[in-house]
Structure formats: structure tokens, C-alpha cells
N, C-alpha and C positions, 0 to 999 in steps of 0.2 A: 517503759512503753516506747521511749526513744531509740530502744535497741531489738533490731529484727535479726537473728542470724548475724550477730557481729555488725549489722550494717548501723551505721551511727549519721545520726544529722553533723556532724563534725566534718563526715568525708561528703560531701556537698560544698559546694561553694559559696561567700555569701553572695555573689548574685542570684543564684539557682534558689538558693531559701527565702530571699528576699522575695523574685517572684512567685513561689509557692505558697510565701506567706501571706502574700497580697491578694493575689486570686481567691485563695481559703477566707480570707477575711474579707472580704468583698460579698462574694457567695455568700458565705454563714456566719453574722457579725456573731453568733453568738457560740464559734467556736467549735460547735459536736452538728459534724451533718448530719442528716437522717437520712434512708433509705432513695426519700423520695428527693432530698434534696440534691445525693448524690448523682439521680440520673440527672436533674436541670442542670448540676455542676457540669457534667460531663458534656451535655447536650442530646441526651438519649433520649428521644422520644417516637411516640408509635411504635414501639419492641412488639414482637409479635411475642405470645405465651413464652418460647424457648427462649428468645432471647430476653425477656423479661425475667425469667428463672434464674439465666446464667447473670446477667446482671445484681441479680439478689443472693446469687452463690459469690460472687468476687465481693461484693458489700460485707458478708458473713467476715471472707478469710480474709479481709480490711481490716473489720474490730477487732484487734486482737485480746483485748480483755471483755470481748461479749456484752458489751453494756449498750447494746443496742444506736449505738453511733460512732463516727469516726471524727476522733480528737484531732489537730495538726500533728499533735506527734505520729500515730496511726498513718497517719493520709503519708505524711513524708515519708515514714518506713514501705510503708506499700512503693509508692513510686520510686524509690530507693533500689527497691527490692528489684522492681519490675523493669528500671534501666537500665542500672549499674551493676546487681548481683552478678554472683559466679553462676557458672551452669547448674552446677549440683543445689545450689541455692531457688534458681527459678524452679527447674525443674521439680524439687521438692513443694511448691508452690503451684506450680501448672497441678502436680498429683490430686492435692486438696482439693484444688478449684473443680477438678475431675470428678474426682470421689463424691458425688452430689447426696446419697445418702450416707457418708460419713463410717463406712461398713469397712476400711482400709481396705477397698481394692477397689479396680473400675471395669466394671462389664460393658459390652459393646454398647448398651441402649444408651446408657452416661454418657459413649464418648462423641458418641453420635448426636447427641441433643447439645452437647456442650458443643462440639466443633458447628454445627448447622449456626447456631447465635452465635458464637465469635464472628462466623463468617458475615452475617446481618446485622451485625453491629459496626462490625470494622471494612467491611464490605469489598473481601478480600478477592482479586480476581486468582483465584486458579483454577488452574485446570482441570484439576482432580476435582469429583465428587463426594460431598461430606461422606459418604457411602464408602466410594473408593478407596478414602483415605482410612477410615475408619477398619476395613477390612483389613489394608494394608501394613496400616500397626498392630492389628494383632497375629494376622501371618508372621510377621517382623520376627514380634518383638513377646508373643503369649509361649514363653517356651513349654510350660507343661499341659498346655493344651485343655485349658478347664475354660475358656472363653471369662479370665477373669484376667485383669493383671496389677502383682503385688508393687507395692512402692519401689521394692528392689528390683523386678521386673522391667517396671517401666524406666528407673534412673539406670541400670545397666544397659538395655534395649535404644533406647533415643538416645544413650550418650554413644554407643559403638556404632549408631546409625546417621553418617554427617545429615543424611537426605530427611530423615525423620526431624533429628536436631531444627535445619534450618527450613520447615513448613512451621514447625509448631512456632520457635522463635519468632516467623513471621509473622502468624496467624494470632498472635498475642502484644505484637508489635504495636506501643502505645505511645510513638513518637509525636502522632499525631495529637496527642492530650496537650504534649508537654509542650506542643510549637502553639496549642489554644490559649494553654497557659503564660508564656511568653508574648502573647504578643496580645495579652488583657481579653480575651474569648474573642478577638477576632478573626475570624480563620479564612486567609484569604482564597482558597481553592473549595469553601462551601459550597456554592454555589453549582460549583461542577460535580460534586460528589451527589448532591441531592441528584442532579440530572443522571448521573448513572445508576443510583438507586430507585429511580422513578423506572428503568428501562425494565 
């Protein structure tokens, strides 16, 4: 369970596990988050339905042995995954978290509900519209034109696309976890994020 895709708590540092481990055990003395725990962990609240969904989609592909919680080891892989992995590693990882009914492929309503909650959750400014963007990967990137796209599809299509590559990478971009985490859930730029979430 400590190993995702070759990724190992080994290649972590022990500061970096140390405060993982601390936060985790602070949070959950008793070791298995729950669902619900996960969003207080994170500090999610008030998600609107979409972004509530997609929060309970990344929960899912968190458990990796489906036992309805996230172990430390789980939680480390995940964030592991979600820093440090190679491209072909996330991205096999973004597809999942995509795939919302699990059917190995993603059709536009998927990606569209999935991008709108990343974007309200991590409250991403750009400039594109989830709409926009959404259209624009599959112009991209649906090469045989069935409005679906296969796992090969999408790692071949966002890997030959720098532009596609570096929205999604941003738009999943969980730096901001890990500086909550480091500096024991106090985030000093809070304050300013609610107010532009408020706008």
C-alpha cells in the first residue's frame, strides 16, 4: 500500500514525512480518514454539489485498496503521487479522477463538471472558461471524433500539448495543501483567498 506507481515513502524526505505524519496524526489520531474527515483535513467547506462530487472522486482514487478510508500510507502515496510523480504517472491519475463513472473513457459532461470544482475548490484564476477549456481539449486532443477520450487518447494528446500539459498541471496544483501542511494548518494568505472567493 506504500507503493503507488514505483512511488515509495523512502524517496520523501524525513522532514517532508515527518510533517505528514504529524498533520495526519493530529487530524485522525486514529489513523483511517473518512470522507468527511478528509475535507476538515483539507479545509473544504461549503463545496457546491460539483465540487463536492469531485472531492469524493479524488477520496475514491486516494483508497487505493477501497476499504472506505485513507490509511497514512494511502494519504503519503497520494501526495507523493500528486508532487513528485512523472508526467505519465499524474496524468494516468488526472484520467481516473476524470473517468467519474469509471466506464475507461471521459466524455465532455465529466470533464466539464470535474474542471468547474477544481476551479471552486482551488480557485483558480484563468482566463479560459471551464466551457472554453473543456471544448478546447477535445478539439485538441478527441482524435476520432466520438466526443469521448480513451486513456491513450488523453496521455498521448496533453503530453504533445505543452499548453494543455501546463492548465491541467495547474489546475491540480496542490502546493497550497502541502505549505497547510507544513506550517501545522496555518495558511497564512487565507484570509485573502476567502476574500476573493467571496467576490
Amino acid at each position: 500500500m506504500g507503493n503507488m506507481d514505483g512511488k515509495t515513502v523512502e524517496e520523501l524526505s524525513t522532514t517532508e514525512c515527518h510533517q505528514w505524519y504529524k498533520k495526519f496524526m493530529t487530524e485522525c489520531p486514529s489513523g483511517q480518514l473518512t470522507l468527511y474527515e478528509f475535507k476538515q483535513f483539507f479545509g473544504l467547506k461549503n463545496l457546491s454539489p460539483a465540487a463536492n462530487k469531485y472531492v469524493e472522486q479524488m477520496f475514491e482514487t486516494f483508497d487505493f485498496n477501497k476499504d472506505g478510508y485513507i490509511d497514512f500510507m494511502e494519504y503519503v502515496a497520494a501526495l507523493s503521487l500528486v508532487l513528485k510523480g512523472k508526467v505519465d504517472q499524474k496524468l494516468r491519475w488526472y484520467f481516473k479522477l476524470y473517468d467519474v463513472d469509471g466506464n475507461g473513457c471521459i466524455d465532455r459532461g465529466e470533464l466539464l463538471n470535474i474542471f468547474k470544482a477544481i476551479r471552486s475548490i482551488n480557485r483558480c484564476n484563468e482566463t479560459m472558461t471551464a466551457e472554453e477549456f473543456t471544448d478546447m481539449v477535445f478539439d485538441k486532443i478527441d482524435i476520432n471524433g466520438d466526443g469521448e477520450l480513451s486513456l491513450e487518447e488523453f496521455m498521448e494528446g496533453v503530453q504533445k500539448d505543452e499548453m494543455l500539459l501546463e492548465i491541467l498541471t495547474r489546475s491540480l496544483d496542490l502546493t497550497h495543501i502541502v505549505r497547510l501542511i507544513q506550517n501545522d494548518g496555518q495558511n497564512p494568505h487565507e484570509s485573502g483567498q476567502e476574500a476573493k472567493a467571496a467576490q
